[in-house]
N, C-alpha and C positions, 0 to 999 in steps of 0.2 A: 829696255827703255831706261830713260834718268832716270834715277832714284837720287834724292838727298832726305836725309833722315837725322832732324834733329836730337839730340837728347842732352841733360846734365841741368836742365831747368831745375828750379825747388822754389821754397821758399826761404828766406835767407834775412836775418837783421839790417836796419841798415850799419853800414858800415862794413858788411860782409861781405864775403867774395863767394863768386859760382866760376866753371869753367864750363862753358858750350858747346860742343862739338857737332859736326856736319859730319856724316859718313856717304861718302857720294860713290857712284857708281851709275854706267851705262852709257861714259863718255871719256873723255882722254883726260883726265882730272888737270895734270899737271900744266897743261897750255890754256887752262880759263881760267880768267877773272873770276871770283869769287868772293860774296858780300853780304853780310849780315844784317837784317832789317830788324825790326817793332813796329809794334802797332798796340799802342793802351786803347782802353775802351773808350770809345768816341773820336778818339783821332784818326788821322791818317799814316798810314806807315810810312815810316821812315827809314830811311839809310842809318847805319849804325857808323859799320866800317866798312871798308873792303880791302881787297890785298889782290893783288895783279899776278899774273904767274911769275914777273921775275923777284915778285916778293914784296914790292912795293906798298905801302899802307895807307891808307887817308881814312878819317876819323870824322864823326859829327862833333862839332864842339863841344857839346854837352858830355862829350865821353872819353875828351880828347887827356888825357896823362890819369885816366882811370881804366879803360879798356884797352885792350892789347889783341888785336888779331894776327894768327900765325894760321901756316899750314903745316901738315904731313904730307909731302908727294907719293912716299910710299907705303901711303896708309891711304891715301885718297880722302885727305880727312882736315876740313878746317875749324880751328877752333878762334873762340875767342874769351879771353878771360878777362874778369867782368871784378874790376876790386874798388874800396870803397864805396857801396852799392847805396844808391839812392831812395827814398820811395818813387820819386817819378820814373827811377827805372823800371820801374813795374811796366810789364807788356808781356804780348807773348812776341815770340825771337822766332824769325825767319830768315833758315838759308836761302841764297839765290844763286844760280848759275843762269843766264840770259832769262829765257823763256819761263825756266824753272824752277820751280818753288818745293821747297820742305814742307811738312806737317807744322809746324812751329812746335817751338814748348814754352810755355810758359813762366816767367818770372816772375814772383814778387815779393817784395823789398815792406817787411812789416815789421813792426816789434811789437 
């Protein structure tokens, strides 16, 4: 079955960087879209980034020449790194693949 299994969350200053990775598995990684969400307490989740199979990238603007999404095709693994970190980046961070969803992990952005 999917699996996507986040991890690289912490806790982090602002101004700090983290890097997030997706380790997916249970489908043909390299031919899906692929897209990173949040969700902070009380909102609703949001699109972060995403990256197309042929590698394309589109960004929320709040995260647009701060966050960087990439993949590994053969690693099945998409990451995204996360610099000049905000407090309102605070959330926890979910992978998506269509249907499905990651465990999230958690971020947040405190001094």
């Amino acid at each position: 079955q999917v699996q996507l299994v986040e991890s690289g969350g912490g806790l982090v200053q602002p101004g700090g960087s983290l890097r997030l990775s997706c380790a997916a598995s249970g489908f043909i990684f390299r031919i899906n879209y692929m897209g990173w969400y949040r969700q902070a307490p009380g909102k609703q989740r949001e699109l972060v980034a995403g990256i197309t199979a042929a590698g394309n990238t589109t960004y929320a603007d709040s995260v647009k020449g701060r966050f960087t999404i990439s993949r590994d095709n053969a690693k099945n693994t998409v990451y995204l790194q996360m610099n000049s970190l905000k407090a309102e980046d605070t959330a926890v961070y979910y992978c998506r693949r269509a249907a499905d969803w990651g465990q999230g992990t958690q971020v947040t952005v405190s001094s």
